[in-house]
C-alpha positions as CSV (number, residue, x, y, z in Angstrom):
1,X,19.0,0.5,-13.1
2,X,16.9,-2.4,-14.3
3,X,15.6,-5.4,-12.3
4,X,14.1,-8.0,-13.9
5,X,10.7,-9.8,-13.0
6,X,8.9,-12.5,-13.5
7,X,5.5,-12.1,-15.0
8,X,3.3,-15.4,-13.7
9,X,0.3,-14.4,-15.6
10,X,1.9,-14.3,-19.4
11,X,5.4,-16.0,-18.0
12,X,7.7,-13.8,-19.4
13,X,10.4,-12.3,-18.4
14,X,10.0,-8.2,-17.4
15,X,12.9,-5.6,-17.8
16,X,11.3,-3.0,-15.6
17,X,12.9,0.4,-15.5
18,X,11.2,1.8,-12.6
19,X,12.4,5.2,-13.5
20,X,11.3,5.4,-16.9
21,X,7.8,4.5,-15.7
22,X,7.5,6.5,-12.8
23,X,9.0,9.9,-15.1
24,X,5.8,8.8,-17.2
25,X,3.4,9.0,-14.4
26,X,4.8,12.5,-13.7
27,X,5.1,14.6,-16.4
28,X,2.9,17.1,-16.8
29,X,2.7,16.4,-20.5
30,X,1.7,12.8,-20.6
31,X,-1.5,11.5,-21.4
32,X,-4.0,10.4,-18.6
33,X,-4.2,6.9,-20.8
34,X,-0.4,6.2,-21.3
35,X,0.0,7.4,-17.0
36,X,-3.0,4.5,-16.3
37,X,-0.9,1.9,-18.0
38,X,2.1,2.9,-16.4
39,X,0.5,2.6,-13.1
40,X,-0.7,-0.8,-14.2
41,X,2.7,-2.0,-14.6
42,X,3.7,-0.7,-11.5
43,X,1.2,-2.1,-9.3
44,X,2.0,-5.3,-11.0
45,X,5.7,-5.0,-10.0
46,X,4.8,-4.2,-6.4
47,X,2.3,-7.5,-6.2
48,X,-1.3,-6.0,-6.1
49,X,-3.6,-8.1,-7.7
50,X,-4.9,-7.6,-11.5
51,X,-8.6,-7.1,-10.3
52,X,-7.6,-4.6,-7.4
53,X,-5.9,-2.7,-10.1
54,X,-8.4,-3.0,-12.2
55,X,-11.0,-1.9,-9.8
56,X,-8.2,1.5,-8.3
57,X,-8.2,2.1,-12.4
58,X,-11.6,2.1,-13.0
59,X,-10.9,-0.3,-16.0
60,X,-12.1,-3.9,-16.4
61,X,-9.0,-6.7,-15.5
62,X,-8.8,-7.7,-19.7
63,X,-7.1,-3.7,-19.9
64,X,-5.0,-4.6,-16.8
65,X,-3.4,-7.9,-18.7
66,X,-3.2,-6.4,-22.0
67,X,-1.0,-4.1,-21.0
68,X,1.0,-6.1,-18.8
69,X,1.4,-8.4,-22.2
70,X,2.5,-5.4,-24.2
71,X,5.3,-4.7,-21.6
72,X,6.6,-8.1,-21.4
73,X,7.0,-8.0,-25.3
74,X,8.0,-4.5,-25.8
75,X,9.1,-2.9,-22.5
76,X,8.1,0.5,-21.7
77,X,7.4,1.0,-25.7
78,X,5.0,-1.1,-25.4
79,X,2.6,1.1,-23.4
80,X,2.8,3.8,-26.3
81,X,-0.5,3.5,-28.6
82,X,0.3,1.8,-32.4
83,X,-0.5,4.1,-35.7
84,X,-4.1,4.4,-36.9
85,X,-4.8,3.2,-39.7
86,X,-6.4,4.9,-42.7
87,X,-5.6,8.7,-43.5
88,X,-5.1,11.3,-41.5
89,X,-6.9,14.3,-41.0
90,X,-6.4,17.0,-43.2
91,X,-7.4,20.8,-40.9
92,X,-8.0,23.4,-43.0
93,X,-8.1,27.2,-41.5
94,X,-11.2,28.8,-41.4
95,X,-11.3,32.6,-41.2
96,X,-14.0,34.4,-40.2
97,X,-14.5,38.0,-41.1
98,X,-17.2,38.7,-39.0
């Protein structure tokens, strides 16, 4: 089910799907950065402030409306982190006859 909220802060309209985010939160799986900005949108939703997020986070209020940007624009996509850039790493195996 989605609801659909109104961001003050970056005035756009939210299409929150409150199970998507909390199944992010709770897989074991998931990375602690992707669960923090989950969390962020969350509190959001429920009306805590962005510096009393920032401050339950232990991240400074700019991370708190960045990713409240990113998921007016792109929903819950838009928490995911973009490509690098540049080449990847290449791992080589290394045995060791020792």
């Amino acid at each position: 089910m989605s609801q659909v909220i109104i961001d003050k802060d970056s005035e756009a309209l939210i299409d929150l799907s409150p199970i998507a985010l909390e199944s992010l939160i709770h897989k074991d799986k998931t990375e602690s950065r992707l669960s923090k900005r989950a969390i962020i949108i969350l509190q959001t939703v429920a009306g805590e402030k962005r510096s009393t997020i920032a401050k339950s986070l232990g991240v400074n209020p700019s991370v708190v409306t960045k990713w409240k940007k990113c998921f007016a624009v792109d929903g819950v996509d838009g928490l995911l982190d973009m490509p690098r850039s540049g080449r990847h790493r290449k791992y080589t195996c290394i045995v060791c006859s020792c």
